[in-house]
C-alpha positions in Angstrom: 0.0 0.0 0.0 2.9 2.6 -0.1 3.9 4.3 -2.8 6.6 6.4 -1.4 8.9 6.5 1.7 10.1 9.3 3.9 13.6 8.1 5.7 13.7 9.9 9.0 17.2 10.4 10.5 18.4 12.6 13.5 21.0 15.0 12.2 23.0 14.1 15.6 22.9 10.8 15.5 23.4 9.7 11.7 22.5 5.6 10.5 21.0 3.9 13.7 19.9 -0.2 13.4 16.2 1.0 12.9 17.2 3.0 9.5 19.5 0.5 8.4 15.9 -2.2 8.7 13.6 0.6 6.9 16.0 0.9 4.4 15.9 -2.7 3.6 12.2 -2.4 3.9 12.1 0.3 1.5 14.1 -1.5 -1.6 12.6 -5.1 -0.9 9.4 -3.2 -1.4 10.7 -1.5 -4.4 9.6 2.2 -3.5 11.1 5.0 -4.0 12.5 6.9 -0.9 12.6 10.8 0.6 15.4 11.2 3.1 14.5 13.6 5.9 17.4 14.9 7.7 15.8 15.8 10.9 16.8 17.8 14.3 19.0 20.3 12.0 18.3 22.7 14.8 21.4 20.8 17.5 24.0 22.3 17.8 25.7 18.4 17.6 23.6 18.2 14.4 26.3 17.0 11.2 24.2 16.7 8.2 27.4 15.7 6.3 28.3 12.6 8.1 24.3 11.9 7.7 24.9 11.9 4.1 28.0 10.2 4.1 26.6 7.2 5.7 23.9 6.3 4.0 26.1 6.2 0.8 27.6 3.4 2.9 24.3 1.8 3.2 23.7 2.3 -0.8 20.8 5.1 -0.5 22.5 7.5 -3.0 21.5 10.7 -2.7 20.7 13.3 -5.9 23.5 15.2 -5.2 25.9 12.5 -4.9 24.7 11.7 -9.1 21.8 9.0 -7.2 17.9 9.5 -7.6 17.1 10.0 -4.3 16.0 13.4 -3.0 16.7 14.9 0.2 15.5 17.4 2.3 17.0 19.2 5.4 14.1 19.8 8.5 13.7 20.8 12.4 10.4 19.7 13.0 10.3 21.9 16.4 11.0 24.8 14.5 9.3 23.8 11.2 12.1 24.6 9.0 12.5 22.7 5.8 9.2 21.0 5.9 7.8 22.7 3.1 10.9 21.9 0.7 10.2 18.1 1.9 6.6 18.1 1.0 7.2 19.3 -2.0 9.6 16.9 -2.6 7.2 13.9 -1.7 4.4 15.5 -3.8 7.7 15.7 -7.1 7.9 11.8 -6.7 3.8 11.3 -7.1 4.2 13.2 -10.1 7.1 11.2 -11.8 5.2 7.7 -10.5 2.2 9.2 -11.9 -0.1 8.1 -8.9 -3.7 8.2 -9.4 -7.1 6.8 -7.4 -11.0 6.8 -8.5 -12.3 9.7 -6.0 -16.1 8.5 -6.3 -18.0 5.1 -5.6 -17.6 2.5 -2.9 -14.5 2.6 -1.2 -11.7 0.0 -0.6 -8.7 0.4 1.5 -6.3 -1.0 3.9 -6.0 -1.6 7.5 -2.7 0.4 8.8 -3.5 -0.4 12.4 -5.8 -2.0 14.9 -6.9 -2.3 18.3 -9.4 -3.0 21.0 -10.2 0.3 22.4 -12.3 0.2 25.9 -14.8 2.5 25.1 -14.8 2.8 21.7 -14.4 -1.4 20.5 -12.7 -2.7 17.8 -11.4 0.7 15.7 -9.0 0.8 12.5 -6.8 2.9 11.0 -7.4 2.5 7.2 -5.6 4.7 4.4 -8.5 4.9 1.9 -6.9 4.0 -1.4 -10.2 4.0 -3.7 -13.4 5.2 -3.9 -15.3 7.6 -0.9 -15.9 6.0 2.6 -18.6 7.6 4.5 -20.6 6.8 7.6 -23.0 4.6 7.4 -21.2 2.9 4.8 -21.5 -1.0 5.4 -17.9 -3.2 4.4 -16.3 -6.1 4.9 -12.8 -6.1 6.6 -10.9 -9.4 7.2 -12.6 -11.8 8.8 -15.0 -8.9 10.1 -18.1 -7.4 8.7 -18.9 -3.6 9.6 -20.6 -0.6 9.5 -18.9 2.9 10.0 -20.6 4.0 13.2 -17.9 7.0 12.6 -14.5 7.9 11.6 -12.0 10.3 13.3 -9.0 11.9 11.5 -5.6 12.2 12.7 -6.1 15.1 15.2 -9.4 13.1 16.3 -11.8 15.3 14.4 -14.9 13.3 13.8 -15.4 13.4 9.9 -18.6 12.2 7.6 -16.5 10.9 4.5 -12.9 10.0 3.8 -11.4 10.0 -0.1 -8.2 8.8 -1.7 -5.2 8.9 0.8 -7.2 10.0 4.0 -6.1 8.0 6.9 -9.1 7.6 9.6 -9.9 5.8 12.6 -12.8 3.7 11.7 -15.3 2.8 14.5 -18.0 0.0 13.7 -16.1 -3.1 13.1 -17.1 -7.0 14.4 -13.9 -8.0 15.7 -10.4 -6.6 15.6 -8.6 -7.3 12.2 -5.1 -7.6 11.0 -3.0 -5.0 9.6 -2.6 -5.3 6.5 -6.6 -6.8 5.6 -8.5 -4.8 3.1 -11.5 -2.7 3.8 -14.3 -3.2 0.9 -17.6 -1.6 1.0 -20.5 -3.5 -0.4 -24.1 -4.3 0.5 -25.1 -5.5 3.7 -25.9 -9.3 2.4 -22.5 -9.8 1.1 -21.0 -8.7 4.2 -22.4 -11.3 6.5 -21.9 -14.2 3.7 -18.4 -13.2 2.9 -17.3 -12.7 6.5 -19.0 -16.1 7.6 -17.7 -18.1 5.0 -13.7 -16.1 6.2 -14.2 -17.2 9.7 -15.2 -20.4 9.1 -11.9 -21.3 7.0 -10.2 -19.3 9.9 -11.3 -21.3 12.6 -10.2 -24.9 10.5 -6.8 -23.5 9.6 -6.7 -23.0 13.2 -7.2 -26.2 14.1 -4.5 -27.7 12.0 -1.8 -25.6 13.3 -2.9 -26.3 16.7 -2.4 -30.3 16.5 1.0 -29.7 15.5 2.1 -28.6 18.8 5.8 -29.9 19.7 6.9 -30.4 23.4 9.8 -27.8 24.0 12.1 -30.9 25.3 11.4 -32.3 21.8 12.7 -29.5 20.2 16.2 -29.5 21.6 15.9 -33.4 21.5 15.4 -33.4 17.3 17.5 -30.4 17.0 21.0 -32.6 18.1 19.2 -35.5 16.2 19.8 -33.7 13.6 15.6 -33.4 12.7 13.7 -31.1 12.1 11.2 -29.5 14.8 8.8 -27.0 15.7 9.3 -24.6 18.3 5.5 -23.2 19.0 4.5 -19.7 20.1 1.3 -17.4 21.1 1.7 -14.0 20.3 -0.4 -11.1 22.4 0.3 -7.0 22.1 -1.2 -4.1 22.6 -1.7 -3.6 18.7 -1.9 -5.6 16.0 0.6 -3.7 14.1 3.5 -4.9 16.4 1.8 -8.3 16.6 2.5 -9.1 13.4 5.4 -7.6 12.8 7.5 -9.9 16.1 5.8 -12.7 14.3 7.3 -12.0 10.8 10.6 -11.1 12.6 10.0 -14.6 14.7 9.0 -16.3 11.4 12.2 -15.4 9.6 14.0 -17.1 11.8 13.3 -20.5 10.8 16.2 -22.7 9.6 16.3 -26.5 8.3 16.7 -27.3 11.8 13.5 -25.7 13.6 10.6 -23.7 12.6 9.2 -21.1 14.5 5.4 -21.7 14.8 3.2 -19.2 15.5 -0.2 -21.0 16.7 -1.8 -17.5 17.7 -1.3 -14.2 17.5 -3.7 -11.6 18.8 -4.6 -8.3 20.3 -5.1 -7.3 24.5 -4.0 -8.5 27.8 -2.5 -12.6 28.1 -6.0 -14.1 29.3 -6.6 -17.5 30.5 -7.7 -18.9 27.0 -4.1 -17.8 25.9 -2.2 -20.0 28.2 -5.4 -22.9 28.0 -4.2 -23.1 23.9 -0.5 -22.9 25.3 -0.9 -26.0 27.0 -2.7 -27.8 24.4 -0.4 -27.0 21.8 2.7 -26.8 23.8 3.8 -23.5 23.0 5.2 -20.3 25.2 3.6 -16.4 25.0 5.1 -13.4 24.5 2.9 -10.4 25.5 4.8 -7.2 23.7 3.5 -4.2 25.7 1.0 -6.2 27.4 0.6 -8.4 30.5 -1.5 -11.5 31.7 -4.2 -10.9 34.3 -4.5 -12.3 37.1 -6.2 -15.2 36.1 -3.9 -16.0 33.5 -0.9 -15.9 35.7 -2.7 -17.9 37.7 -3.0 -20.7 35.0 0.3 -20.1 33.7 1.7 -21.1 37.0 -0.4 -25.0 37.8 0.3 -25.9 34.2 4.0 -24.5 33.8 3.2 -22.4 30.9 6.1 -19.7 30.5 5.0 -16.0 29.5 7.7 -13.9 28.5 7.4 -10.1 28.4 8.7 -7.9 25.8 8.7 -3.7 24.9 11.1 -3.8 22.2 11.0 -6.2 18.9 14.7 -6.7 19.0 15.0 -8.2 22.5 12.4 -10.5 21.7 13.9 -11.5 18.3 17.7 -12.0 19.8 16.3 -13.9 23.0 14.1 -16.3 20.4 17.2 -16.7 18.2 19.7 -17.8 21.3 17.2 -20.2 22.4 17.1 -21.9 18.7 21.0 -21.6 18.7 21.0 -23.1 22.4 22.9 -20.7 23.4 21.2 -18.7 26.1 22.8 -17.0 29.2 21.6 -17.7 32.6 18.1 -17.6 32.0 16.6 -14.0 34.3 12.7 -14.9 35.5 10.5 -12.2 36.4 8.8 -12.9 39.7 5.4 -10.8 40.7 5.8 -10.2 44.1 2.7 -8.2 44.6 -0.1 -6.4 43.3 -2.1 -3.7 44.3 -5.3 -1.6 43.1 -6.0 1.9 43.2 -8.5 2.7 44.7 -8.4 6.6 45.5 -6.0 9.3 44.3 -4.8 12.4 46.5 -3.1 15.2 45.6 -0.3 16.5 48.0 1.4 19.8 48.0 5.2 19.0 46.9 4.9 15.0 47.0 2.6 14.6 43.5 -0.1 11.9 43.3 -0.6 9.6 46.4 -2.4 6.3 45.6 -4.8 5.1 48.1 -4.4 1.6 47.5 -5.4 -2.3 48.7 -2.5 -5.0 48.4 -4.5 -7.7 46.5 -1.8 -10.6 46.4 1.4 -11.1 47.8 3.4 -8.2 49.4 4.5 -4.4 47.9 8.0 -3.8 48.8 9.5 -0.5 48.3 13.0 -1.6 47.4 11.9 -3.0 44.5 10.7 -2.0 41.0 7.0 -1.5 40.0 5.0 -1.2 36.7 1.6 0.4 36.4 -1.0 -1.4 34.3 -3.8 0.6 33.3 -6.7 -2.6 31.7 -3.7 -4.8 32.2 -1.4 -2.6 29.9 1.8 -1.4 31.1 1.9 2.4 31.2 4.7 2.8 33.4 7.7 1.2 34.7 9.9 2.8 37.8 10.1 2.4 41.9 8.2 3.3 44.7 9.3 6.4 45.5 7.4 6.4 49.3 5.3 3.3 50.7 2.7 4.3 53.7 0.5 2.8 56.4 -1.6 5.5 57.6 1.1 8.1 58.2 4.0 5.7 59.0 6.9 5.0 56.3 7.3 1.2 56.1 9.2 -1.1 53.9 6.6 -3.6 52.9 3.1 -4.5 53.1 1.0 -7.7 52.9 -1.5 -8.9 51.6 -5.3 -7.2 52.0 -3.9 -4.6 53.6 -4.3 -0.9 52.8 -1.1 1.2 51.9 -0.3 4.5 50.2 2.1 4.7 47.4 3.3 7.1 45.2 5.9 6.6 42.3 9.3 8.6 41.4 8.3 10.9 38.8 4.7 10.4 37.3 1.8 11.3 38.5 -0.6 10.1 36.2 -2.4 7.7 38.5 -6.3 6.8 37.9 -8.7 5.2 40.3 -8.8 1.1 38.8 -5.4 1.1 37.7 -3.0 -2.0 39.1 0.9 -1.3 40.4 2.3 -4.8 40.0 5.7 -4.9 42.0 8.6 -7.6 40.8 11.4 -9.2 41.2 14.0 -10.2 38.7 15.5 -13.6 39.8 18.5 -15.5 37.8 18.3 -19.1 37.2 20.7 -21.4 36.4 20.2 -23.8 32.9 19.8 -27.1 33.0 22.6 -29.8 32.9 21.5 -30.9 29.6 21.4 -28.0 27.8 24.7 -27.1 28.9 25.9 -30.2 27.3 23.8 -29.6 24.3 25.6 -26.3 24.1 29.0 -27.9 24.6 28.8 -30.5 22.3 27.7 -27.7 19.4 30.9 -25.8 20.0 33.2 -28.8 20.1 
């Protein structure tokens, strides 16, 4: 769905590991790019190196004799951004880019989540056609009708033509970045979308009865066979969903194949670590974290739930495992939780948190996270832990404390501060051998 890129780089901090993957992006796509040279304003700013090493990276500039334009910015002081739109609007020209303004609309799915007041909503780029509400569509495995649609500033807007992004409220169910959005009559909507889920569900079930004991993996891998290692994907959109699971994906060899059994939008819930079991696979939650049930679960059937915020850790920890080459393994351990159940405002000390220990014990020495619907929002320590007016170091369980945090005050009535532990643990005799053996 793109038809042009703009390459974003800090001025002071040239080619980073990010631009060197959109860059590959960009020319396995075959688009043309627009190199933004951004921050231009810092004094540390060095527009030449900038330059020098993308040649390195084989993004050849117009001025360097390549076809790629360039254009100089400070986005906090606005300068330069004119000479880059023009610059993007020069490359629709020469690509010659065109879209039918009038008719039904089509388009695709950018982004997607599970919003708690609003439901399932989309981002869709409108490619075709003119979306408007009360339009009725198909989109994935979900049928629709647009309830309403907000633009990027949140505006709520009646209609949405060629290359207008909007959030689109109405949907079924969540869909996947990357579906297509088709209006049509109401009819084909429910036929079309019936007949998607129902080969949905039955692809389902074949990947879930090839689940593959984790012991069996290792076991086949020094066999020499071939193995797959099984893995439930949850996040807090599906954008970064799928792309861990293509990044996951790509790791397959002729040794073991990564398996993705489910992937999926919200909180780790029980039914997550219930289809872990059954197909003998881990979760990762990217951004997200299991309930309480689900931890629960997770613990009397010895399901592990690993928790990521950035693609790259997830990726490299993935890939030692396959390699069998991990480092002493470090297991997160929830030592307590506690819910807010009033907020108070104190002169000089921020946001206190009226809260009730749930389970386990809040210690002050150690660090918290603050889930907000089970969505991590903030991660730091306890920066003073109460009973009544009395500094102490702990409290237990279904007992009443307050707690504020170092340096946010953005506490709501309802949200969870989960307190934990991060414990190193030793691996196993065999797969120190396994690993041994390899390197010998």
């Amino acid at each position: 769905m793109t038809d042009a890129v703009i390459l974003d780089l800090a001025a002071d901090d040239a080619v980073m590991p990010q631009t060197i993957e959109a860059i590959s992006h960009a020319k396995n796509a075959g688009v043309p790019m627009v190199v933004a040279i951004n921050k231009i304003d810092l004094p540390a700013a060095n527009v030449a190196k900038v330059k020098q090493d993308l040649l390195s990276h084989e993004v050849i500039l117009e001025e360097f004799g390549g076809d790629v334009l360039v254009a100089e910015v400070s986005a906090k002081q606005g300068t330069g951004v004119d000479d880059l739109l023009e610059k993007v609007l020069l490359q629709a020209e020469l690509l010659d880019l065109k879209a039918r303004p009038d008719g039904d609309a089509r388009g695709t799915v950018v982004e997607a989540e599970l919003d708690k007041g609003m439901g399932p909503v989309a981002t869709v780029l409108v490619q075709g056609g003119d979306l408007r509400v009360g339009d009725d569509f198909i989109c994935g495995l979900f049928g629709g009708r647009v309830r309403a649609m907000l633009d990027e500033r949140g505006n709520a807007v009646e209609s949405a033509g060629p290359s207008t992004p909007v959030r689109v409220l109405g949907l079924e169910g969540v869909p996947q970045a990357g579906d297509k959005l088709i209006v049509m009559e109401p009819s084909r909507v429910r036929e079309i979308g019936n007949r998607r889920q129902q080969l949905e569900r039955e692809k389902d079930i074949r990947r879930r009865s090839k689940g593959t004991r984790l012991e069996d993996v290792f076991e086949a891998i020094q066999s020499g066979g071939v193995a797959n290692l099984n893995i439930v994907i949850k996040g807090d959109t599906d954008g970064s969903v799928q792309a861990l699971a293509d990044s996951l994906e790509r790791l397959s060899t002729s040794e073991v194949a990564v398996e993705i059994v489910h992937k999926g939008v919200g909180a780790v819930t029980e039914s997550d670590v219930l289809l872990a079991t059954t197909t003998n696979a881990f979760i990762i939650g990217f951004h997200v974290r299991p309930d309480t049930k689900a931890r629960e679960v997770a613990e009397r059937e010895d399901v592990e739930i690993r928790n990521y915020s950035v693609i790259y850790e997830a990726v490299e920890e993935v890939k030692l495992g396959l390699e069998g080459l991990l480092r002493p393994e470090e297991r997160e351990v929830v030592v307590g939780t506690a819910e807010v159940r009033e907020t108070f405002k104190v002169p000089k000390a921020g946001t206190i948190a009226g809260c009730y220990v749930s389970s386990g014990t809040i210690q002050r020495n150690l660090p918290v996270r603050l889930l907000r619907d089970y969505v991590q929002v903030y991660e730091g320590r306890i920066d003073s832990l109460k009973r009544f007016k009395d500094d102490v170091r702990e409290v237990r369980e279904s007992y009443e404390c307050g707690i504020s945090i170092e340096n946010f005050n953005d506490v709501k009535v309802g949200d969870v501060i989960e307190v934990y532990r991060v414990d190193e643990v030793a691996r196993s005799l065999a797969q120190s051998a396994a690993a041994d053996a390899e390197t010998s």
